[in-house]
C-alpha positions as CSV (number, residue, x, y, z in Angstrom):
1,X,-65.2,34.5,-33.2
2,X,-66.8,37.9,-34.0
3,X,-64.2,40.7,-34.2
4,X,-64.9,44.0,-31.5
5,X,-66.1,45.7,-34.9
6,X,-68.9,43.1,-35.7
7,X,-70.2,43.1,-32.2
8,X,-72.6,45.8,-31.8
9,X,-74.1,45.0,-34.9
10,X,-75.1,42.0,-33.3
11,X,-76.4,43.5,-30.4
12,X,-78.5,45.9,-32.6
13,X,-79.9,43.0,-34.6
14,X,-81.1,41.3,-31.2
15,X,-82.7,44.3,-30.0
16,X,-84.4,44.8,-33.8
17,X,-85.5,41.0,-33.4
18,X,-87.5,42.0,-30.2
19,X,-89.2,45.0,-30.9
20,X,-90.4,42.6,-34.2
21,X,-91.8,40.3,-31.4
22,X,-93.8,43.0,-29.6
23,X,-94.8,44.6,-32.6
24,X,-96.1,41.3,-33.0
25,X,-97.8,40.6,-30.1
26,X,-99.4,44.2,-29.9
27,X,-101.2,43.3,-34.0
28,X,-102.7,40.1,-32.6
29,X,-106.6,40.2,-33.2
30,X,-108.9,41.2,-30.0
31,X,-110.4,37.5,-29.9
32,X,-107.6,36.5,-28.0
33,X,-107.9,39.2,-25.6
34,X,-110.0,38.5,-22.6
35,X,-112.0,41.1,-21.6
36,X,-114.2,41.6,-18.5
37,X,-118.1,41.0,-19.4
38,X,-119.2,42.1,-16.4
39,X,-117.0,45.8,-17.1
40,X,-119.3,48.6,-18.3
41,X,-118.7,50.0,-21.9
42,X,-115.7,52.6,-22.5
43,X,-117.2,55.6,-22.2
44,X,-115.3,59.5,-22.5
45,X,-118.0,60.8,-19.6
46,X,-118.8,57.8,-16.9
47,X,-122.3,57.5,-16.7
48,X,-125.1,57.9,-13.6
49,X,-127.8,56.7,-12.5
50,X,-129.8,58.1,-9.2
51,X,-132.6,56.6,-7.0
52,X,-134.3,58.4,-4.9
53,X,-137.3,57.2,-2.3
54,X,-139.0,58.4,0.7
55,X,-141.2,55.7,2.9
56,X,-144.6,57.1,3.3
57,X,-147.0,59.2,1.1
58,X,-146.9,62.2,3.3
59,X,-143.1,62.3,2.7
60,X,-143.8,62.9,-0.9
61,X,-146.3,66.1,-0.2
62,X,-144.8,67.9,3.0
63,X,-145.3,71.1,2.0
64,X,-147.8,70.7,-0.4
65,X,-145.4,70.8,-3.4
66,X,-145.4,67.6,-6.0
67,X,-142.6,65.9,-4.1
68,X,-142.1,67.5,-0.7
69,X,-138.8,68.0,0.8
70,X,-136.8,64.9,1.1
71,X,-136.7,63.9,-2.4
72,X,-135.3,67.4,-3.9
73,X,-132.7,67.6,-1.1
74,X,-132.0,63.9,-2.1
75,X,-132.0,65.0,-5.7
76,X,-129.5,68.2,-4.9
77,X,-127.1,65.6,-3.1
78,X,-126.6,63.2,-5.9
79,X,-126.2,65.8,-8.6
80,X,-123.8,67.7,-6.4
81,X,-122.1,64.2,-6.0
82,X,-122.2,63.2,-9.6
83,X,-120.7,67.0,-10.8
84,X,-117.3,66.3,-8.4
85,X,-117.0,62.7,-9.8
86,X,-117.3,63.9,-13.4
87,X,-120.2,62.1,-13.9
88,X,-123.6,62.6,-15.9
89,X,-127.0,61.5,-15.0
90,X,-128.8,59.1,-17.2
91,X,-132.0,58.4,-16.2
92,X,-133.6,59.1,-12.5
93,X,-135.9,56.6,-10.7
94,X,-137.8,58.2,-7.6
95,X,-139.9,55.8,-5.6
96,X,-142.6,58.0,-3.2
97,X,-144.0,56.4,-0.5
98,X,-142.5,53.3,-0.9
99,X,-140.9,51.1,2.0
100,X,-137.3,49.6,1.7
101,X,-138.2,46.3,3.4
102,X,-139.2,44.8,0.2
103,X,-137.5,45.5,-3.3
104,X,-140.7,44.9,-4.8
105,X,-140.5,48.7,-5.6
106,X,-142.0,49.8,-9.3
107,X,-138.8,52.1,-9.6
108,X,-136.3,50.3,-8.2
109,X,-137.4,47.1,-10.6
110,X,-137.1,49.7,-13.7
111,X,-133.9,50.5,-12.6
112,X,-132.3,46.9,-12.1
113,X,-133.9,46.3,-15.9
114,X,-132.2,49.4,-17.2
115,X,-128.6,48.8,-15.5
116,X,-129.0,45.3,-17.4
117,X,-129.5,47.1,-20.7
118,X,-127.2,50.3,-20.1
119,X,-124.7,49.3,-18.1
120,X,-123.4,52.7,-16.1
121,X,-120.7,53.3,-14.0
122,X,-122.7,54.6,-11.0
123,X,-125.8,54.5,-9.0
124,X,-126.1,57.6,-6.8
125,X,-128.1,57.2,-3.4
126,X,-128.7,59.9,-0.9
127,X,-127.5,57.0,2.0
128,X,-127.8,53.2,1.6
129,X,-130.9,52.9,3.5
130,X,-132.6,54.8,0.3
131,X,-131.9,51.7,-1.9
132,X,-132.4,48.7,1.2
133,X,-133.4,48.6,4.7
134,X,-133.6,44.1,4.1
135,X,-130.0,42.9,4.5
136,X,-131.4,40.0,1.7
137,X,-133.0,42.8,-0.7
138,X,-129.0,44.8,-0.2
139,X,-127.1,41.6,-1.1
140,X,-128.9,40.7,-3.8
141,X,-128.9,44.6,-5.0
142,X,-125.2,44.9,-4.3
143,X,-124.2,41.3,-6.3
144,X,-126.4,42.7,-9.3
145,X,-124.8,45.8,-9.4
146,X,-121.5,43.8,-9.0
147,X,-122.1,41.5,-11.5
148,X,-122.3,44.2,-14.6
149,X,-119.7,46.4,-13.2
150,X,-121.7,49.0,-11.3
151,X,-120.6,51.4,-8.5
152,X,-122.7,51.9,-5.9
153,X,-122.0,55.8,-4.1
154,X,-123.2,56.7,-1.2
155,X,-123.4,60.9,-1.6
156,X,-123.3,61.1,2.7
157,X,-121.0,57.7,3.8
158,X,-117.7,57.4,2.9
159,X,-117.7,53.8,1.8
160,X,-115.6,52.4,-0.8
161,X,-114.0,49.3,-2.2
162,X,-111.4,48.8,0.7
163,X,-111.5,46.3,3.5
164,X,-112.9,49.3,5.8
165,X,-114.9,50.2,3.4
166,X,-116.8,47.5,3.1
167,X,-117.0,46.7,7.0
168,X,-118.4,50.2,7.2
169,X,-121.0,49.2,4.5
170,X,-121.9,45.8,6.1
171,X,-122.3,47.7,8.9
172,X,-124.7,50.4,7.8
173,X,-126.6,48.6,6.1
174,X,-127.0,46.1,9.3
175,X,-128.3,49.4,11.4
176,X,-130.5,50.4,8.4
177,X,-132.4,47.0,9.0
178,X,-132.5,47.1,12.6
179,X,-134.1,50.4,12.3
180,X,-136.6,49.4,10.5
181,X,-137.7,46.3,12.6
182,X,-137.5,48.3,15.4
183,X,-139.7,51.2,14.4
184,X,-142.7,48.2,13.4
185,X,-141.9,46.8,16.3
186,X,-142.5,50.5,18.3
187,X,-145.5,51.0,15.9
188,X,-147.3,47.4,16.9
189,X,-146.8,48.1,20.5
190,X,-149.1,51.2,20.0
191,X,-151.6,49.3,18.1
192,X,-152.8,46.9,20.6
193,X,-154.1,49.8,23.1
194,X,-155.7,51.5,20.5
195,X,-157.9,48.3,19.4
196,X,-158.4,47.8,23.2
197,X,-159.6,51.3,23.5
198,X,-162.0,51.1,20.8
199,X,-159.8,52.7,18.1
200,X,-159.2,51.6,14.6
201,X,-155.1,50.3,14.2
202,X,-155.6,49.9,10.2
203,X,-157.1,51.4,7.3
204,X,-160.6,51.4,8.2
205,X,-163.0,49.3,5.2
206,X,-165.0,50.4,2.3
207,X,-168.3,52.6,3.7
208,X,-165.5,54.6,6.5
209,X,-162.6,57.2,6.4
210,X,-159.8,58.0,8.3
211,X,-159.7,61.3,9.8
212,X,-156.7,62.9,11.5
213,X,-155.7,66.5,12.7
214,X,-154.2,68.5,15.9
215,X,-156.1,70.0,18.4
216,X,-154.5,72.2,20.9
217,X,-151.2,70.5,19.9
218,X,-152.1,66.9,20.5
219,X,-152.8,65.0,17.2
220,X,-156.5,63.1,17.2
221,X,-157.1,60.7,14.8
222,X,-160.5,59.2,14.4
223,X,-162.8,57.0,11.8
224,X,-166.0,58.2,10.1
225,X,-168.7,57.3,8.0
226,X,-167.6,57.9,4.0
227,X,-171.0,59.6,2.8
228,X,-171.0,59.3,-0.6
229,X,-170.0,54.8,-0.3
230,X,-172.1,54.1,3.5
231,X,-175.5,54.1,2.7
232,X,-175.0,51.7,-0.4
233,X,-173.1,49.1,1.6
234,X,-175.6,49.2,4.2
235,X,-178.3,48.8,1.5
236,X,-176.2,45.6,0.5
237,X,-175.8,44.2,4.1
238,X,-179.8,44.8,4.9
239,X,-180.5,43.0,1.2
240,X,-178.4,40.4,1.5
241,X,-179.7,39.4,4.9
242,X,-183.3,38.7,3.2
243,X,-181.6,35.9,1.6
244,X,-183.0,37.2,-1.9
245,X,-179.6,38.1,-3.2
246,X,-176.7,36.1,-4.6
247,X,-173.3,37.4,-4.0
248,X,-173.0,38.2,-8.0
249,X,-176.0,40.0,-8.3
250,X,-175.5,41.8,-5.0
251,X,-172.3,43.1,-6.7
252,X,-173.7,44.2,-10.0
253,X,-176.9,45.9,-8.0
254,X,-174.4,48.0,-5.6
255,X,-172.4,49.0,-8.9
256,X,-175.4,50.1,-10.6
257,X,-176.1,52.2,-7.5
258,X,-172.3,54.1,-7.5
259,X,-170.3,51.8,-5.2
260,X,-166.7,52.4,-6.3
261,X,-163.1,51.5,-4.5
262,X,-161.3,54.3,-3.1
263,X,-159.1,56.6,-5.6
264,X,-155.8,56.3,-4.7
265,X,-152.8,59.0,-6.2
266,X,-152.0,56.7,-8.4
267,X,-155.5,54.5,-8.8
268,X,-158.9,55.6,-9.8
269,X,-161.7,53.9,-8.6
270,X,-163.9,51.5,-10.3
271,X,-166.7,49.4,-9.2
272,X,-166.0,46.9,-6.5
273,X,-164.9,43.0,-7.5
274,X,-166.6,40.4,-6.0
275,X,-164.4,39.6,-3.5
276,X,-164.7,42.7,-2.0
277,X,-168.6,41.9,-1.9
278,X,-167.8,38.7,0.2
279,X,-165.2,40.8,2.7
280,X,-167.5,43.4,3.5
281,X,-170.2,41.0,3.9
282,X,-168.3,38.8,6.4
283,X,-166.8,42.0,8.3
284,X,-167.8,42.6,11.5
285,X,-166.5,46.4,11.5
286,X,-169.8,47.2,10.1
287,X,-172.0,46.7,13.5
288,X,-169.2,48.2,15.5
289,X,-166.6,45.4,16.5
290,X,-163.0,46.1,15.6
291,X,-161.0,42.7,15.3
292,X,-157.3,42.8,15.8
293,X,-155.2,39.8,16.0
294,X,-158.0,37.6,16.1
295,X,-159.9,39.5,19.3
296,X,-162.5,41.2,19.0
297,X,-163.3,44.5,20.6
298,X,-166.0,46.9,21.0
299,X,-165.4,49.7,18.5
300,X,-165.5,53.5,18.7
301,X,-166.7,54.0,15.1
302,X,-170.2,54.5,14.3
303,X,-172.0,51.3,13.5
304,X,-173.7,50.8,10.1
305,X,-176.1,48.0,11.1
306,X,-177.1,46.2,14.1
307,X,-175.4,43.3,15.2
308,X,-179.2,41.0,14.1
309,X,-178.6,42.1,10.7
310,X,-175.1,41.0,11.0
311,X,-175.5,37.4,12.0
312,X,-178.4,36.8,9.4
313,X,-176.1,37.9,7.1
314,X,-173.5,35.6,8.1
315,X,-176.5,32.9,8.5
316,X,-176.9,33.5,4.9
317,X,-173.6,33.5,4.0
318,X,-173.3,30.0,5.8
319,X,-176.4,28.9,3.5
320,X,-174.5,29.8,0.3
321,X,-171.3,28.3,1.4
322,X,-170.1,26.4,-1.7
323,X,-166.9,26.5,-3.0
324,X,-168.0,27.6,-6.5
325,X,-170.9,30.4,-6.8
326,X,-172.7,31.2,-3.6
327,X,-176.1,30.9,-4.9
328,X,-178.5,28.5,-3.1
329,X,-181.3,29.6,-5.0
330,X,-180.4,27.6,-8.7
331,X,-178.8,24.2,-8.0
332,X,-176.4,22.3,-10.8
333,X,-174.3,19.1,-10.3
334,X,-171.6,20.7,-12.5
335,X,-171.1,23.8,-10.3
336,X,-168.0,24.6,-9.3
337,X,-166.7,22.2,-11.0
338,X,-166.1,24.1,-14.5
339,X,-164.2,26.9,-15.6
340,X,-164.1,30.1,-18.9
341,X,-161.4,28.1,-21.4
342,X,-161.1,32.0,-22.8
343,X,-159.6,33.1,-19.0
344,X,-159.9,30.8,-16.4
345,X,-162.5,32.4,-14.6
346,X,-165.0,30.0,-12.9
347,X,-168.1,29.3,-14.7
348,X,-171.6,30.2,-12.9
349,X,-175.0,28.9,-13.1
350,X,-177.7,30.9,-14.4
351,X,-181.4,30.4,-15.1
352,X,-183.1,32.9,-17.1
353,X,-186.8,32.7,-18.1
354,X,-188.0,34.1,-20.6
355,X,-190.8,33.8,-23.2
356,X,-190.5,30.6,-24.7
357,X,-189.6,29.1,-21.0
358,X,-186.8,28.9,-18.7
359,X,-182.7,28.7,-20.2
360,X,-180.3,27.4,-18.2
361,X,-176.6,28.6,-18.9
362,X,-173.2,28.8,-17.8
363,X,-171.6,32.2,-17.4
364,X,-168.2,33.6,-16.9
365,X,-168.3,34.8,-13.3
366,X,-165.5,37.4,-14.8
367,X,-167.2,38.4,-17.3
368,X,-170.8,38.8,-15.8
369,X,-168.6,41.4,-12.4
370,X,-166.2,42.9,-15.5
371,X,-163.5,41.9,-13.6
372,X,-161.7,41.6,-16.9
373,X,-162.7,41.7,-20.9
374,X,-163.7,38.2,-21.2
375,X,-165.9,37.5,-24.3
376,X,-167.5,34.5,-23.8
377,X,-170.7,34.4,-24.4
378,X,-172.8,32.5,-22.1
379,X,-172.9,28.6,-23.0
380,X,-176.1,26.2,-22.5
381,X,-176.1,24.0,-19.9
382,X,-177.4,20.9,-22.9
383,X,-173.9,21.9,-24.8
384,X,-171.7,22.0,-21.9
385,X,-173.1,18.5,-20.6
386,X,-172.6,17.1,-23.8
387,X,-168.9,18.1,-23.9
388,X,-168.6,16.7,-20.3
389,X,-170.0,13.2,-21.7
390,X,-168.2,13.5,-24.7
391,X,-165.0,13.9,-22.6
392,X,-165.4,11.0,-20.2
393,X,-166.4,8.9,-23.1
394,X,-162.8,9.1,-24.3
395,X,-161.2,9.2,-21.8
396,X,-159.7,5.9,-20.5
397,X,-157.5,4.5,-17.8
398,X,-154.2,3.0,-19.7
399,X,-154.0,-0.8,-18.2
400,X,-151.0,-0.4,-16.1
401,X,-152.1,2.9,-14.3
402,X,-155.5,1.0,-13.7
403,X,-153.6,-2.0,-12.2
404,X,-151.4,0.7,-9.9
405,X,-155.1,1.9,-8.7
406,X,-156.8,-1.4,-7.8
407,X,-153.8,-1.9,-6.0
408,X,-153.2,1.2,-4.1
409,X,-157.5,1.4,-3.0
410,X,-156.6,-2.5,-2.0
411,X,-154.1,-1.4,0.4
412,X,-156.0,1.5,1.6
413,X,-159.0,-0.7,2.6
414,X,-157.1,-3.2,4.2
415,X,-155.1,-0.4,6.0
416,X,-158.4,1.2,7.3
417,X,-160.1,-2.1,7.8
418,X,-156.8,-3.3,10.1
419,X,-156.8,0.3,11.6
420,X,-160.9,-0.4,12.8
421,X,-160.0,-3.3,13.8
422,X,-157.4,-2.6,15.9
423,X,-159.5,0.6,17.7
424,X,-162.0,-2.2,18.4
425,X,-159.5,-4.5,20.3
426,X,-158.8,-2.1,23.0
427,X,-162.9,-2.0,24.5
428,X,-163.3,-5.4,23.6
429,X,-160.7,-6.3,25.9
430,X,-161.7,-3.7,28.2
431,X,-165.4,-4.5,28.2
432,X,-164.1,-8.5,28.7
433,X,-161.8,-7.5,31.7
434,X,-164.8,-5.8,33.0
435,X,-167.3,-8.9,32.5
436,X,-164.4,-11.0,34.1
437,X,-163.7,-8.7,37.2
438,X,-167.6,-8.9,37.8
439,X,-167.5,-12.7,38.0
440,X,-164.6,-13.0,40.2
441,X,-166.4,-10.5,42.7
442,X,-169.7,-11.3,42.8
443,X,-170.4,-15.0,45.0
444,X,-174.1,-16.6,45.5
445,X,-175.0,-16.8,48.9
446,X,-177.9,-18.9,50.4
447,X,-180.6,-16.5,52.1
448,X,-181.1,-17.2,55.6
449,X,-184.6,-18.4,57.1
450,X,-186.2,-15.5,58.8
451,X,-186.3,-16.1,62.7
452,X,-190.1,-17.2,63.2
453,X,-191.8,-14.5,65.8
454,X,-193.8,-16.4,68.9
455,X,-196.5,-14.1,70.4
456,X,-197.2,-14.7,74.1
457,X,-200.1,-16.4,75.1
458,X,-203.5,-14.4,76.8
């Protein structure tokens, strides 16, 4: 037995023994340490991010300044927001005239990239409805943001991480959508009236403008003729209706002449595609019918040709219906059926003559409109035919496939030919029960002799 003299030596050693174990535990190597991924990096300063966004164009220049008003107030609110949390800003992501019932928002897409690659501590919104007004596009946004350890602040809701907190976020955020569907539900019960009426209820085509301003209080909005694009489009309606034009050249003719697409803030314009060839050819805006939900109305707008014009335009359009190049005039069994190998673009039929005779090539339809920088240089019609033969040639059915085909034709004809016959059993029996109904009812009967006449005697 220890004596009371040797007994807080042992006590001392214990206590030594312990602190060795800790000591221990504390030098073991950071592998066996599990750390959060998703957890942003340690930082002295947290770091920011803000977004900022306004719905509509004229947001972003009330005022006639570069932004307008709501996006520095927005701005002012997050920094303000940001300097009580401690926080820097980062980087700053401003979407202008963009809606928050999509996320397919140029900014906001940046933003997502760079929270991937930065990871902050923060994104700063003026109110939720900045970043989401989709309750799908918020939960996605909100399990992102989650996911790589990212607060989301509110700079004018008091929401948090708490149960309340994030009932007063579901919340918002449910209020933010129904907002939304019901102002384009208010806006479409407007339309409808004004297309009745005459008016225009979109963005009025290529050759028009929309025109708005106030007079004596009341704001007028109306459409008019856009003088530097109207007189070329109705050059290429009255052309095309000759039935002289392709589509393609019709395109490259109304280019040469100055036709552009709008400019946009953010687009300059360039000569028109070919598509939007084919939509102003088929639109019916052009002799003064508005169509809205598939009625049609009597429009307000000035007309840029007659309706006769229109409908041999459409008669031509009708001729040229093929589902490659509308071109009636040069005819090719290949059409339509070949495409650019350099960038998919559909392959056209030309015929050029020149002085040793008449070519026939294939084009690039992409290249020929410059819808892109294709290079490939038109290919004869003799070369690409070859390839075709050359193709088919090799190309061979392996046995069992072939087997699987004869097989499955062989059912289909005897499913048709059982089908046929089937339709013809019902009239047969029809026209039989007819034939048979006619017997039954129909019974010879022997003609009686006529009644001889006696004529009295003078």
């Amino acid at each position: 037995m220890p004596t009371p003299d040797e007994q807080p030596q042992e006590t001392t050693y214990s206590t030594d023994r312990k602190q060795l174990a800790l000591d221990a535990v504390r030098s073991m190597p950071s592998r066996l340490v599990v750390k959060e991924t998703g957890a942003p990096p340690a930082r002295d300063v947290p770091v920011g991010f803000i977004y900022l966004r306004v719905s509509t164009k004229e947001q972003a220049r009330t005022g006639g300044g570069a932004e307008g008003y709501s996006i520095p107030a927005q701005r002012d609110a997050c920094l303000t927001k940001a300097q009580q949390m401690g926080a820097i800003i980062d980087q700053e992501y401003v979407d202008a005239g963009e809606s928050a019932r999509s996320a397919d928002r140029d900014d906001l897409q940046r933003m997502l990239k760079d929270v991937k690659a930065i990871r902050p501590d923060y994104v700063y919104v003026h109110k939720i409805d900045r970043l989401a007004r989709n309750r799908e596009d918020d939960i996605a946004i909100n399990l992102m943001l989650r996911k790589y350890g990212v607060k989301l602040i509110s700079c004018t809701e008091n929401i948090d991480d708490t149960p309340s907190g994030k009932l007063l976020y579901g919340l918002m955020a449910e209020i933010a959508q129904f907002y939304s569907g019901n102002l384009a539900l208010e806006v479409m019960k407007g339309l409808l009236p004004k297309a009745e009426e005459g008016g225009t209820p979109f963005r009025a085509p290529l050759g028009y403008l929309n025109r708005r301003e106030a007079r004596n209080g009341v704001e007028v909005s109306w459409v008019e003729l856009d003088a530097e694009r109207a007189e070329i489009i109705r050059w290429c309606l009255e052309e095309y209706a000759t039935g002289e034009w392709s589509a393609i050249d019709l395109t490259l003719a109304a280019g040469a002449k100055g036709l552009t697409t709008r400019p946009t803030p953010t687009r300059p314009s360039k000569p028109i595609p070919l598509t939007t060839m084919y939509h102003i050819l088929a639109n019916p805006y052009y002799m003064g019918v508005v169509s809205y939900q598939g009625i049609h109305y009597e429009g307000k707008h000035p007309a840029l040709i007659e309706p006769d014009t229109w409908l041999a335009v459409q008669a031509v359009l009708a001729a040229h219906n093929h589902t490659g190049e509308k071109d009636r005039v040069h005819l090719h069994y290949l059409r339509s059926t070949i495409y650019c190998s350099a960038c998919g673009g559909r392959l056209i039929f030309s015929q050029n003559t020149g002085r040793g005779g008449t070519y026939l090539y294939y084009m690039c339809v992409k290249k020929k409109t410059k819808t892109n920088n294709c290079r490939r240089p038109a290919v004869r019609v003799e070369k690409i035919e070859g390839g075709i033969a050359d193709f088919y040639g090799r190309f061979q059915v392996p046995p069992a496939y072939a087997e699987q085909i004869r097989a499955a034709v062989r059912a289909e004809l005897a499913s048709q030919q059982t089908e046929a016959k089937r339709g013809l059993t019902v009239p047969l029996s029809a026209s039989s029960a007819l034939k048979t109904n006619a017997r039954s009812c129909w019974k010879p009967t022997t003609p009686e002799p006529s009644p001889k006449t006696s004529w009295p005697a003078r």
